[in-house]
C-alpha positions as CSV (number, residue, x, y, z in Angstrom):
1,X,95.0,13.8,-23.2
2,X,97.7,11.4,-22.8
3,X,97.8,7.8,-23.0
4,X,100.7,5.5,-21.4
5,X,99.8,2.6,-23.0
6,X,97.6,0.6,-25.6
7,X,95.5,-0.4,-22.9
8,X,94.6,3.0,-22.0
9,X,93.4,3.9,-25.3
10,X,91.3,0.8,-25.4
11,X,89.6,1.8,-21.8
12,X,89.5,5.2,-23.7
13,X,87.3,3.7,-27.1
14,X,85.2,1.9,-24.8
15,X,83.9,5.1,-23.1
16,X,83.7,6.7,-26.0
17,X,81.1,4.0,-26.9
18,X,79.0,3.9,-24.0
19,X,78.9,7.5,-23.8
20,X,77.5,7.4,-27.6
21,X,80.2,10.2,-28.7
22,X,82.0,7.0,-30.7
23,X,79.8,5.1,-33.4
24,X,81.1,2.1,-35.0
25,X,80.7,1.4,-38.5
26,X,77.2,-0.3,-39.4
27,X,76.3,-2.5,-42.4
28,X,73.4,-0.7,-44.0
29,X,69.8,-1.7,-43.5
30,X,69.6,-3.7,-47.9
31,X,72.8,-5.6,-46.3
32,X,71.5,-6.7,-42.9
33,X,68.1,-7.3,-45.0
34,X,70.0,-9.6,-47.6
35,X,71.8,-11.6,-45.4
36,X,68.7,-12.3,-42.6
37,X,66.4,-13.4,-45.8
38,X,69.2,-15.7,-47.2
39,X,69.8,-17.1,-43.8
40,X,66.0,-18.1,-43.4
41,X,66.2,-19.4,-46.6
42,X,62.4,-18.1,-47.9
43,X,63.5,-15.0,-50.1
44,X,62.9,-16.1,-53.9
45,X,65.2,-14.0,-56.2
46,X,62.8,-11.2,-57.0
47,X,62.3,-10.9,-53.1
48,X,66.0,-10.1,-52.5
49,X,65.7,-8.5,-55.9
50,X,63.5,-6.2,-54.5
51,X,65.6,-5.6,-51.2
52,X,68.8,-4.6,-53.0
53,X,67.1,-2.6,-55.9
54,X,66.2,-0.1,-52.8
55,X,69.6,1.2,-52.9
56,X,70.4,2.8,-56.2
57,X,73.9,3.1,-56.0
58,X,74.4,-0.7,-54.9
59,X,72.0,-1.9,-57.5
60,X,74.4,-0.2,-60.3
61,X,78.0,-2.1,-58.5
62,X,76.1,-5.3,-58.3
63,X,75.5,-4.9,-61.9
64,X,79.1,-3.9,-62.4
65,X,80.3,-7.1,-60.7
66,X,77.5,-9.9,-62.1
67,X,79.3,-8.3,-65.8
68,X,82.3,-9.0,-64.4
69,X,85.5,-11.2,-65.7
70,X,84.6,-12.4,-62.4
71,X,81.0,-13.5,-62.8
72,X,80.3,-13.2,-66.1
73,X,78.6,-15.5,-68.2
74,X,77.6,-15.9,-71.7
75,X,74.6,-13.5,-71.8
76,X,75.1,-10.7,-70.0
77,X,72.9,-9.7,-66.8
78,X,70.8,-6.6,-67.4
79,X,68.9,-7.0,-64.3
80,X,68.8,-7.2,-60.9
81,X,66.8,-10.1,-60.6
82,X,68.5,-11.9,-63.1
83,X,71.6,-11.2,-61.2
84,X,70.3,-13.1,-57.9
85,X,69.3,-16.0,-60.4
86,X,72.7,-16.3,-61.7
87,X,74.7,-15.7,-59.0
88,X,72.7,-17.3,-56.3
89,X,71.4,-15.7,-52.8
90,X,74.6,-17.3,-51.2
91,X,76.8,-15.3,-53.6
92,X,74.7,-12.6,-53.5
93,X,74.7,-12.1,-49.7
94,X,78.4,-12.2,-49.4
95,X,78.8,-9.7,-52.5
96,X,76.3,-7.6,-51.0
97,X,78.3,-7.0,-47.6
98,X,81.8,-6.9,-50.0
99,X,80.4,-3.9,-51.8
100,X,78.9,-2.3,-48.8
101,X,82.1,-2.5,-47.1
102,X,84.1,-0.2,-49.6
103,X,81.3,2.8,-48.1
104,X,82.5,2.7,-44.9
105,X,86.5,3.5,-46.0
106,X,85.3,6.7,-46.7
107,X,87.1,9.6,-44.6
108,X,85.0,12.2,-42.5
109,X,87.6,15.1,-42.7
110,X,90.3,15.5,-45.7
111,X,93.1,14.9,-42.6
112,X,92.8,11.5,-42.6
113,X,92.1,11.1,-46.6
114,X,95.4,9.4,-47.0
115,X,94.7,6.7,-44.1
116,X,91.6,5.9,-44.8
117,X,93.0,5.2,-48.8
118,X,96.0,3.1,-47.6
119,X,93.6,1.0,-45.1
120,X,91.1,0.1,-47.5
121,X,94.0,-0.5,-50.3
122,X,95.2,-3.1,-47.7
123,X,92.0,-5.1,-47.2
124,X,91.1,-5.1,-50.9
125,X,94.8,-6.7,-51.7
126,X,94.3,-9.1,-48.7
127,X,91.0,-10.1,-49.9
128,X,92.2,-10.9,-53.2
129,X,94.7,-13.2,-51.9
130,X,92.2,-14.6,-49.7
131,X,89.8,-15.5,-52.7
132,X,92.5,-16.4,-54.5
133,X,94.0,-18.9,-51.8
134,X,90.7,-20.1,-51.6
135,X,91.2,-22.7,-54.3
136,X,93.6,-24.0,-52.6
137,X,90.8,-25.1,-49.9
138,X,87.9,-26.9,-51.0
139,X,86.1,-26.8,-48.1
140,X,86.6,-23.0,-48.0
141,X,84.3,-20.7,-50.0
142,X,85.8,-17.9,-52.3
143,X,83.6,-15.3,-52.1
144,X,82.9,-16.0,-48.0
145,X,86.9,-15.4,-48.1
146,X,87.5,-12.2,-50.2
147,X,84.8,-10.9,-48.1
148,X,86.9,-12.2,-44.9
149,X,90.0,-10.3,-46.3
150,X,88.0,-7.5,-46.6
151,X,87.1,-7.2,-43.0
152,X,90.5,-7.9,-41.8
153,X,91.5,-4.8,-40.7
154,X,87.4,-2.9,-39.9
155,X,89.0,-2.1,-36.2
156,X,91.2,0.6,-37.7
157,X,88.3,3.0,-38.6
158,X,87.2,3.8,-34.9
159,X,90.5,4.3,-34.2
160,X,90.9,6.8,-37.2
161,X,87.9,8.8,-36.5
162,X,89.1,9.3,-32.8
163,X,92.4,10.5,-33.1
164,X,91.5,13.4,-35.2
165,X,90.8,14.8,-31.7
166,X,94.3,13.5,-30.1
167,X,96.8,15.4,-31.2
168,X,99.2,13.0,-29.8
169,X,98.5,11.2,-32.3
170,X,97.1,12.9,-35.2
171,X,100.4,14.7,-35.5
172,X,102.6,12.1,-34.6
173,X,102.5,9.5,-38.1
174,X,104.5,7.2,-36.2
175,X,102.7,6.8,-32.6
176,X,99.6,6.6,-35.3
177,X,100.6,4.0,-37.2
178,X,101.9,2.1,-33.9
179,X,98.5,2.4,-31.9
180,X,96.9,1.5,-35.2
181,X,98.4,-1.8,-35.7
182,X,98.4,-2.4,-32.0
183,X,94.7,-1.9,-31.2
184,X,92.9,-2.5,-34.6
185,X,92.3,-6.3,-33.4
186,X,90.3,-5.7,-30.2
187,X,88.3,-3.2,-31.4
188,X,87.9,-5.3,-34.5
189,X,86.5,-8.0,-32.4
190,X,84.1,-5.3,-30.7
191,X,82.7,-4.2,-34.4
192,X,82.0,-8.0,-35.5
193,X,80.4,-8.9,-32.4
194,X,78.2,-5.9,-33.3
195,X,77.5,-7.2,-37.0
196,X,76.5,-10.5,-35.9
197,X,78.9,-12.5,-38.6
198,X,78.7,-16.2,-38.7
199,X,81.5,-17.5,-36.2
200,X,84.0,-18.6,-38.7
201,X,83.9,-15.2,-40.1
202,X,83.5,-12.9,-36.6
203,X,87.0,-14.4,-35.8
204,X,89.3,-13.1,-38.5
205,X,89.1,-9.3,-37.6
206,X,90.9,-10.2,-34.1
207,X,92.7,-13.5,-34.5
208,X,94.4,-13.2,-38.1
209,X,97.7,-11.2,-35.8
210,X,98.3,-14.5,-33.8
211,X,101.0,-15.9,-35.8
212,X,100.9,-19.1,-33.7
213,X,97.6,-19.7,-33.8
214,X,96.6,-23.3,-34.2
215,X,92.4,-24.1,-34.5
216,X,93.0,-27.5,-35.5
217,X,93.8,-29.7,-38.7
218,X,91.3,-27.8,-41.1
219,X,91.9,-24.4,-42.7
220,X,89.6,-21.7,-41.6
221,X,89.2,-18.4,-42.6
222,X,91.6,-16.7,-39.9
223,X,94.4,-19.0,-41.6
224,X,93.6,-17.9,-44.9
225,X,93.7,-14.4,-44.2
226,X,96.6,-14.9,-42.4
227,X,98.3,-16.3,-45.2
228,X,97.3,-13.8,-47.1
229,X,97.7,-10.9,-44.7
230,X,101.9,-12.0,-44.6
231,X,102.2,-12.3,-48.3
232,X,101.0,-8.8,-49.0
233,X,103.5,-7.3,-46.4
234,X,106.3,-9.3,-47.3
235,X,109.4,-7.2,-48.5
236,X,107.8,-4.5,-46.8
237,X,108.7,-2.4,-43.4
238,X,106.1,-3.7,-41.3
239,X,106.6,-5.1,-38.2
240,X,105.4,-8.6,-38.9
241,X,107.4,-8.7,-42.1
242,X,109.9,-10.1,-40.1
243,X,108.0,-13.0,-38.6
244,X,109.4,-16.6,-39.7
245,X,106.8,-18.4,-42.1
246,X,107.8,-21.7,-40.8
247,X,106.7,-20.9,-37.3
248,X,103.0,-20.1,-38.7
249,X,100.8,-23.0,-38.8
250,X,98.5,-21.6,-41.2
251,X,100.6,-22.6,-44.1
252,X,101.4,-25.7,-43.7
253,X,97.2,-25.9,-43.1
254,X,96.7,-24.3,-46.8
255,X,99.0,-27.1,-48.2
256,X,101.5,-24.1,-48.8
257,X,104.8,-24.7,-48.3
258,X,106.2,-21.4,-45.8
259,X,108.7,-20.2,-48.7
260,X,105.9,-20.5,-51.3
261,X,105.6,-17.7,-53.5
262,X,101.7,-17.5,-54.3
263,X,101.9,-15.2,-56.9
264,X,104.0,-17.7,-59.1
265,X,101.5,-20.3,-58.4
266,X,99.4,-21.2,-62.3
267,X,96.3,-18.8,-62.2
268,X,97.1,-17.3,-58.6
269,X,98.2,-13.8,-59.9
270,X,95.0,-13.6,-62.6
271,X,92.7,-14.0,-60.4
272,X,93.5,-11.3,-57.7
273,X,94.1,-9.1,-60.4
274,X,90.3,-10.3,-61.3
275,X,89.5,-8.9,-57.3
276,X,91.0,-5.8,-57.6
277,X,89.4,-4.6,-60.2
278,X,86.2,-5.6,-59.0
279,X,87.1,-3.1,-56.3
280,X,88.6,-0.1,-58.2
């Protein structure tokens, strides 16, 4: 199987999808649960409680997390219920998906370990700059954005589980990583379509590549990933490594000026060290 162009592969994913031999990562049923009761706005806290404590191994990580230097408060949370009350069912809903995501960066085969591990390494250092920017934009929320950050790059994994069957490029690192970076974005936009995310959200898995993107005079989440995305590569070999900061909107939009340095902004550098351990 050959393909001559990015294009080709995409047609390719596509009828892999409707033929059902492709399945794109799903949010598990305590996630979609969560984040349908908090958006009708009648689950008390021992309702969503209830819904979460379903799922034993996401029950213990929320419990990680609400003990958190994140989260934590004076007296610690020894409950799931008491959790929800602290943390709120906004919080709670956004955490929920965060912690779900980290399941689905788990590799099918031992070949693709190693991508799979440098993927999800990326999203969890973009999402902590994303929370951590956050601050920056009041009218932005931090958990909405580390959970933004997190998504970022969710089109890769389709394209990881296919090309274990394409030589061309399972042996081939460098076609790999080429078609990976090329076609993560449309395929991203195909999987949050699929999840149903709030607008604001749904956009950031496809748009956060445009460099000259311009959505108006407020911040959104794209820009803030964006941001983010572009710190965490800079000094790096990537390809968009080499794109000029002053040419990106999204700083100026942040209140960032494009030379800023975020890690050597007060408080910037504790607090996504605060993320990543959430995470590992």
């Amino acid at each position: 199987m050959q393909f001559k162009s990015v294009q080709d592969f995409l047609v390719h994913v596509q009828e892999e999808l409707d033929a059902n031999r492709l399945v794109l990562p799903t949010l598990p049923d305590v996630a979609l649960k969560v984040r349908d009761a908090v958006a009708k706005g009648e689950a008390s806290s021992q309702d969503l409680a209830d819904m979460i404590v379903t799922d034993t191994a996401l029950s213990a990580r929320l419990m990680q997390v609400a003990n958190s230097p994140l989260y934590r408060g004076a007296v610690e949370v020894n409950n799931i219920q008491m959790a929800v009350t602290r943390l709120g069912s906004a919080t709670i809903r956004t955490l929920i998906t965060s912690l779900v995501m980290q399941q689905m960066f788990t590799p099918s085969t031992e070949l693709l370990d190693q991508h799979f591990r440098e993927v999800w390494e990326q999203a969890v250092n973009v999402s902590a700059i994303s929370r951590a920017l956050a601050s920056f934009v009041p009218h932005l929320n931090s958990d909405e954005a580390m959970l933004a950050g997190l998504m970022h790059q969710v089109g890769k994994l389709p394209i990881l589980m296919l090309v274990e069957n394409i030589p061309e490029f399972r042996d081939s690192p460098s076609r790999l990583s080429k078609l990976l970076e090329k076609a993560h974005p449309p395929i991203g936009k195909i999987i949050m379509e699929t999840w149903d995310f709030p607008e604001e959200l749904k956009l950031v898995a496809s748009e956060y590549v445009d460099f000259q993107r311009d959505s108006g005079d407020k911040a959104d989440y794209v820009d803030l990933v964006q941001v983010a995305f572009l710190q965490s590569i800079a000094g790096t070999d990537h390809p968009a490594s080499r794109v000029d900061w002053n040419t990106v909107p999204s700083f100026a939009k942040l209140g960032l000026a494009s030379d800023a340095e975020i890690l050597e902004i007060e408080g910037v550098s504790d607090e996504i060290e605060l993320t990543h351990s959430m995470f590992n």
